[in-house]
C-alpha positions in Angstrom: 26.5 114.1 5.4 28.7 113.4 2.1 27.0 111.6 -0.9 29.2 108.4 -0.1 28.6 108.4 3.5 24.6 107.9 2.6 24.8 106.1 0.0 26.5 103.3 3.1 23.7 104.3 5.6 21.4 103.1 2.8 22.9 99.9 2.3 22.9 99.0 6.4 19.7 100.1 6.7 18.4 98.2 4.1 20.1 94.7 5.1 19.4 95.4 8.5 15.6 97.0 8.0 14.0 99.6 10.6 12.0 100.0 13.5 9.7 102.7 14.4 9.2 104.2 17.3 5.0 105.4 18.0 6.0 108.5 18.2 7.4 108.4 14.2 4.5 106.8 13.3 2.0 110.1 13.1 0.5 110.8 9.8 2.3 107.7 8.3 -1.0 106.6 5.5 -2.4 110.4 5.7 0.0 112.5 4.7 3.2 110.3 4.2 2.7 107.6 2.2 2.6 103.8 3.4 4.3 100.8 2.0 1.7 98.7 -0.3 3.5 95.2 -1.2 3.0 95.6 -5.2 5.5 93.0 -5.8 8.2 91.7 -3.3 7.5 92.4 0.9 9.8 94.6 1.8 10.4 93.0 5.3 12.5 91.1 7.2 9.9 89.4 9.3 6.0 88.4 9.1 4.0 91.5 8.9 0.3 91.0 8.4 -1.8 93.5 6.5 -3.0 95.5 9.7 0.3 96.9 10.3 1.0 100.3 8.7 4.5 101.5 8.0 5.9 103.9 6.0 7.4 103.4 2.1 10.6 105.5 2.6 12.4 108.4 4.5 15.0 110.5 3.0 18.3 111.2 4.2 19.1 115.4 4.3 21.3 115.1 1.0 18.4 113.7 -0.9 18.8 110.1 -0.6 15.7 108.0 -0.9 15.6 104.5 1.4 13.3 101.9 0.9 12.2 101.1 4.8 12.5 97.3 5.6 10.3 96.8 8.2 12.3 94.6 11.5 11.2 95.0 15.1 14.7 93.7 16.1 16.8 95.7 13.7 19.8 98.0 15.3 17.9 101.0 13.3 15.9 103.3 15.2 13.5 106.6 13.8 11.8 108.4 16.3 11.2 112.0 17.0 12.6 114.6 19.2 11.2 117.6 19.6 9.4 117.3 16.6 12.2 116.4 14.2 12.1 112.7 13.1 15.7 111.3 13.8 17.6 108.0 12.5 19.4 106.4 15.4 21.7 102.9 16.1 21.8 101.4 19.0 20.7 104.7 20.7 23.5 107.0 18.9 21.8 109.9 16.8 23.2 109.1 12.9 20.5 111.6 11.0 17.9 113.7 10.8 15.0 112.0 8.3 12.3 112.5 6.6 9.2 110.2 5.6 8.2 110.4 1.7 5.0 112.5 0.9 1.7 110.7 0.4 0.7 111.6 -3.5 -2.3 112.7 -4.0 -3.4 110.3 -6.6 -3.5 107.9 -3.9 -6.7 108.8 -3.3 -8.3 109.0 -6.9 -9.9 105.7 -8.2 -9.7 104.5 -11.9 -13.0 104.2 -13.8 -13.7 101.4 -12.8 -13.8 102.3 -9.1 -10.4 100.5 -8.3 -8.7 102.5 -5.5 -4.9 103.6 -7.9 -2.5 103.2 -5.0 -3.9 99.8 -5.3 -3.3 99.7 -8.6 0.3 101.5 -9.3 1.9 102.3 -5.8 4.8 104.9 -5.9 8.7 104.5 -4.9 10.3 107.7 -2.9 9.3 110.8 -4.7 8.7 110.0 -8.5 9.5 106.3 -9.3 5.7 104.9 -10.6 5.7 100.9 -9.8 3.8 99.0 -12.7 2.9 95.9 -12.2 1.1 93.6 -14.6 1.0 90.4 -12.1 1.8 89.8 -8.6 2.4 86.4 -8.8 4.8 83.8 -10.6 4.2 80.5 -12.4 7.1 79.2 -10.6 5.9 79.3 -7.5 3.5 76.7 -8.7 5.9 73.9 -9.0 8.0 75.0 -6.2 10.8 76.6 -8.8 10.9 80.2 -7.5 14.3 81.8 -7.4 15.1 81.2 -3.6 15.8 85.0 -2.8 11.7 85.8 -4.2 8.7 86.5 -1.8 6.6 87.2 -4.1 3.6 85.0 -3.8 4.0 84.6 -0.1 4.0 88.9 0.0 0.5 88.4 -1.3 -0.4 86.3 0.7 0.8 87.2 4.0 -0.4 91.1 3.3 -3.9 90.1 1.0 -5.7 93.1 -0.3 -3.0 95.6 -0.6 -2.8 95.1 -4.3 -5.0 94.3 -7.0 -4.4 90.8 -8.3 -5.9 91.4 -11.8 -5.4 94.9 -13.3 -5.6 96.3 -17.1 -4.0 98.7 -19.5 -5.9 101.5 -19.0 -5.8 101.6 -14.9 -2.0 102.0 -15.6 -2.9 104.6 -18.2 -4.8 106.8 -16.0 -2.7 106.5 -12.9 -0.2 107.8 -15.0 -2.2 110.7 -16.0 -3.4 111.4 -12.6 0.8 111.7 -11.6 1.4 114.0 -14.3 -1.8 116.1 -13.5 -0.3 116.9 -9.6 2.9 117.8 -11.4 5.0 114.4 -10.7 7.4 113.7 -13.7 7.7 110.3 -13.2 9.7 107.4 -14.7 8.2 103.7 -14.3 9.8 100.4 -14.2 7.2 97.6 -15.7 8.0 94.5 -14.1 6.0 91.6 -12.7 5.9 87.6 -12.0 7.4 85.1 -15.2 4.5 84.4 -17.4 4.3 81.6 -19.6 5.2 82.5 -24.0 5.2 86.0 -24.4 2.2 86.9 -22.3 4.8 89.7 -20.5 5.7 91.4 -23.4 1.9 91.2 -24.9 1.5 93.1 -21.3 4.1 95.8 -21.4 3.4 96.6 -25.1 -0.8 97.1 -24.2 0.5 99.0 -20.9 3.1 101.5 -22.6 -0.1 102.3 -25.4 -2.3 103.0 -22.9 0.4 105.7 -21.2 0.7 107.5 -24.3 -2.7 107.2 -24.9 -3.8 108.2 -21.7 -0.7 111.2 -21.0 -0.3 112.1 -24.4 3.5 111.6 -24.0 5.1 110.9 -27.4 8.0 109.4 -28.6 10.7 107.1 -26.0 8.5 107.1 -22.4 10.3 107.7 -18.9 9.8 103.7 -18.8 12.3 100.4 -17.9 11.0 97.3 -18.6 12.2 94.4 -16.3 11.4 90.6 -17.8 13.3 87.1 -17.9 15.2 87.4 -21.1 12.8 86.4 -23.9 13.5 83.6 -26.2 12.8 85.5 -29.1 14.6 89.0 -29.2 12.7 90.5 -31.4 10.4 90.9 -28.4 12.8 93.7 -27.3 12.3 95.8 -30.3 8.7 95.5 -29.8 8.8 96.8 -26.2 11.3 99.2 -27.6 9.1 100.2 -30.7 5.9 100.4 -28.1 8.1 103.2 -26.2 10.3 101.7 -23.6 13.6 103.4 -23.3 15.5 100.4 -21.3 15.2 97.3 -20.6 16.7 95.0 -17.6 16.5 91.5 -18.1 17.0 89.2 -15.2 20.4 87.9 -15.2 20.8 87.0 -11.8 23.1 85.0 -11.3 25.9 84.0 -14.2 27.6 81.2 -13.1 26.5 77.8 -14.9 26.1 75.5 -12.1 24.7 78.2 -9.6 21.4 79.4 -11.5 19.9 76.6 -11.6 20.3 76.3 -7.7 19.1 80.0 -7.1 17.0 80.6 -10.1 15.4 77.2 -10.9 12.3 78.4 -13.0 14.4 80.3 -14.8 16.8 77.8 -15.4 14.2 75.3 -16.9 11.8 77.3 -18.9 14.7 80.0 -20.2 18.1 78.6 -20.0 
């Protein structure tokens, strides 16, 4: 399959999720890893937290797809004579692949904490940090209207750790680097109030270099509102961040503050 054709298989099955047939479902939480909702629910209908399904499959050029869990969707993996095939509406598109388990998924962190619990992983190398699973605007009924969030947390309890520290993120990424994954992380997490995010990121990137030894810039994207004050991106940058992606969502005047009303009111 060309690079352009599955790059477009990724993008249906993404809007239109997947569903798994029984027999594609072997060894999904053993030996291929299972989706943990560390931030957003990546489904398209209720799914409570006693249903297991995996994180992602990859398509035969290398192409890693998030799986969107939908009972009703078009999108079909199932097996056939032992080879785990991609279908819609019954016509054979691929042969996939589910995404290894890593085997820091079953370490804990000193404190006992399980540290797929604490820093889950996206396809083969992409380490998700998050400092909160939750949002302030959710509160007062101001989340941006295309967030789940807070109702991913609550719909799936127990996946993630609500609270979670520096070190934790510090010695999951150790325990990557030990099993020979050279990961890159994106730091992200709900809008906190003043500059509790960036306080956050700058603690969490320390405790990576403390904790890896890695010097210098760090495979790390940090993903906030836009600050107020941008001299908080120099400190993010200073602390080792190499990127940063700030939430513009939406650029037209009279639309954020329809979409993104938080946003709108305590950033502008």
């Amino acid at each position: 399959m060309e690079p352009a054709s599955e790059l477009a298989l990724k993008a249906a099955v993404l809007v239109e999720g997947l569903r798994m047939d029984e027999s594609a479902m072997e060894e999904v939480g053993a030996y291929y890893h299972e989706d943990i909702s560390a931030v957003f629910g990546y489904y398209i209908e209720r799914v409570g937290p006693s249903i297991v399904f995996p994180a992602d499959f990859k398509l035969p050029g290398g192409t890693v797809v998030k799986v969107c869990y939908n009972s009703r969707s078009p999108y079909l993996a199932r097996k056939e004579d032992g080879e785990l095939l991609l279908e819609k509406n019954g016509r054979p598109l691929s042969p996939i692949g589910w995404v290894e388990r890593p085997r820091y998924y079953e370490r804990t962190t000193f404190d006992g904490v399980p540290m797929s619990r604490i820093a889950p992983i996206r396809g083969e190398c992409a380490i998700r940090i998050c400092n909160t699973v939750a949002c302030i605007n959710w509160r007062d009924g101001l989340q941006c209207r295309y967030c789940n969030m807070n109702a991913a947390q609550q719909i799936r309890p127990g996946t993630v750790e609500l609270r979670k520290t520096p070190r934790q993120f510090g010695e999951v990424a150790s325990a990557a680097l030990e099993e020979g994954i050279h990961f890159h992380t994106v730091l992200s997490g709900g809008f906190l109030p003043g500059n509790r995010t960036e306080d956050d990121f700058v603690a969490i990137l320390r405790a990576i270099r403390e904790h890896t030894g890695l010097q210098g810039s760090l495979p790390a994207m940090v993903n906030l509102r836009a600050p107020l004050d941008l001299s908080q991106i120099d400190r993010l940058h200073e602390a080792g961040a190499s990127c940063i992606a700030l939430d513009l969502e939406v650029w037209h005047p009279a639309m954020f503050p329809a979409i993104c009303p938080g946003k709108a009111r305590r950033v502008g």
